[in-house]
C-alpha positions in Angstrom: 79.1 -82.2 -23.8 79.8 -79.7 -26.1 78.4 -76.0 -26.3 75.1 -75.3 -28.3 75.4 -72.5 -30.6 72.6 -70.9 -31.6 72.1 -68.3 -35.0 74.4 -66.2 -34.2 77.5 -68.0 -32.6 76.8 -67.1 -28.9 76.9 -70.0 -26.8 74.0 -70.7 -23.8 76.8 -70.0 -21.5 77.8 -67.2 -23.3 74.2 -66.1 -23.1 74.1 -67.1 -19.1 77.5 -64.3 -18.4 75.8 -61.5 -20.0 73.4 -60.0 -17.8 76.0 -60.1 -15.4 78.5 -58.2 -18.2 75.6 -56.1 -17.9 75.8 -55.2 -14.6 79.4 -54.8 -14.5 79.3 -52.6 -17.4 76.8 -49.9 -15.8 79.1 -50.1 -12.7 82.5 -49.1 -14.5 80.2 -46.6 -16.3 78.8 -44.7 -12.6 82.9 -45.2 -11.1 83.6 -43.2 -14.2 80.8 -40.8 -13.9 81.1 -40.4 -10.2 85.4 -39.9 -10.5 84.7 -37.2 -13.4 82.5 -35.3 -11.0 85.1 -35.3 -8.1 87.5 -34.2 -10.4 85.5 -31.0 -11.4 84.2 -30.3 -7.7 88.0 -30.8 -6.7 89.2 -28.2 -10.0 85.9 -25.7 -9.0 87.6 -25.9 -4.7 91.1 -24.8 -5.8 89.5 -22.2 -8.3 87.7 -20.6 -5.3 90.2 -20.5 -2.9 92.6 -19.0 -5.1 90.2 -16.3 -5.9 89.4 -15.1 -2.4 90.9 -12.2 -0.9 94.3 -12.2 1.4 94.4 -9.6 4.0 94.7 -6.1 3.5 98.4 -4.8 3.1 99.6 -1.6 3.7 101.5 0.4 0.5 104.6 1.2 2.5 105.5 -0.1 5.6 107.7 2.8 7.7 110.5 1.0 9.4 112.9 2.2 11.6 116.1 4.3 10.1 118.8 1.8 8.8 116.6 -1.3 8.8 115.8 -3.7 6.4 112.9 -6.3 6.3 114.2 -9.7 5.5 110.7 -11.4 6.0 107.4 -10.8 6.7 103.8 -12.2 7.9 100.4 -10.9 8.4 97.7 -11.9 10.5 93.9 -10.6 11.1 94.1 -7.0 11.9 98.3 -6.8 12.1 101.1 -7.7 10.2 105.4 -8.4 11.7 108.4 -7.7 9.6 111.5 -9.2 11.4 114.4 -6.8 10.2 118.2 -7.4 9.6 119.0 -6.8 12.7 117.4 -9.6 14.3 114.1 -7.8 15.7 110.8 -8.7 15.0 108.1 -5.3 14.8 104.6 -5.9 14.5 102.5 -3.2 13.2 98.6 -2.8 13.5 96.5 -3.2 9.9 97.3 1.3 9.8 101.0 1.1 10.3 101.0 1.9 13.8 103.9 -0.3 15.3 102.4 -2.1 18.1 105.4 -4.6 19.5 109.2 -5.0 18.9 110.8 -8.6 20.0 114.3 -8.8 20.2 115.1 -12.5 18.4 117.9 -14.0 20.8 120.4 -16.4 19.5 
């Protein structure tokens, strides 16, 4: 049996499919919503943490006569530069050297 049309061109079947084009519509509509928001909450994260505050480094760092610092890491409260010659001093957050490590091949 062929389709009824009614005034406008929009068949009963049609007519039957919309409520659930409806539905589906508001759906895609709160994925979108709900994705845009995790974007901005991710964006507003990574904003904060860049903002906040490393630890507290010294201006100079006094190491011993003839070294060089060829890397360094801080921690809470000290910070260790491991020198050229294969020795890692760690200093307390003043300067004051606390530990040297010998690095052993």
């Amino acid at each position: 049996m062929a389709d009824e049309f009614d005034k406008d061109g929009v068949s009963e079947a049609d007519m039957q499919d919309i409520p659930q084009l409806r539905f589906l519509k508001v759906l895609v509509t709160v994925l979108a919503g709900v994705m845009i928001a995790g974007l901005i909450v991710l964006i507003a994260l990574i904003v904060i943490s860049f903002r906040s505050q490393g630890p507290t480094l010294p201006d100079t760092i006094a190491l011993p006569a003839g070294e060089t610092a060829t890397a360094f890491t801080a921690g809470r409260g000290w910070y260790a530069v491991v020198t050229g010659s294969d020795e890692i001093v760690i200093f307390d957050s003043e300067g004051r050297e606390l530990k040297r490590i010998a690095i052993e091949d």
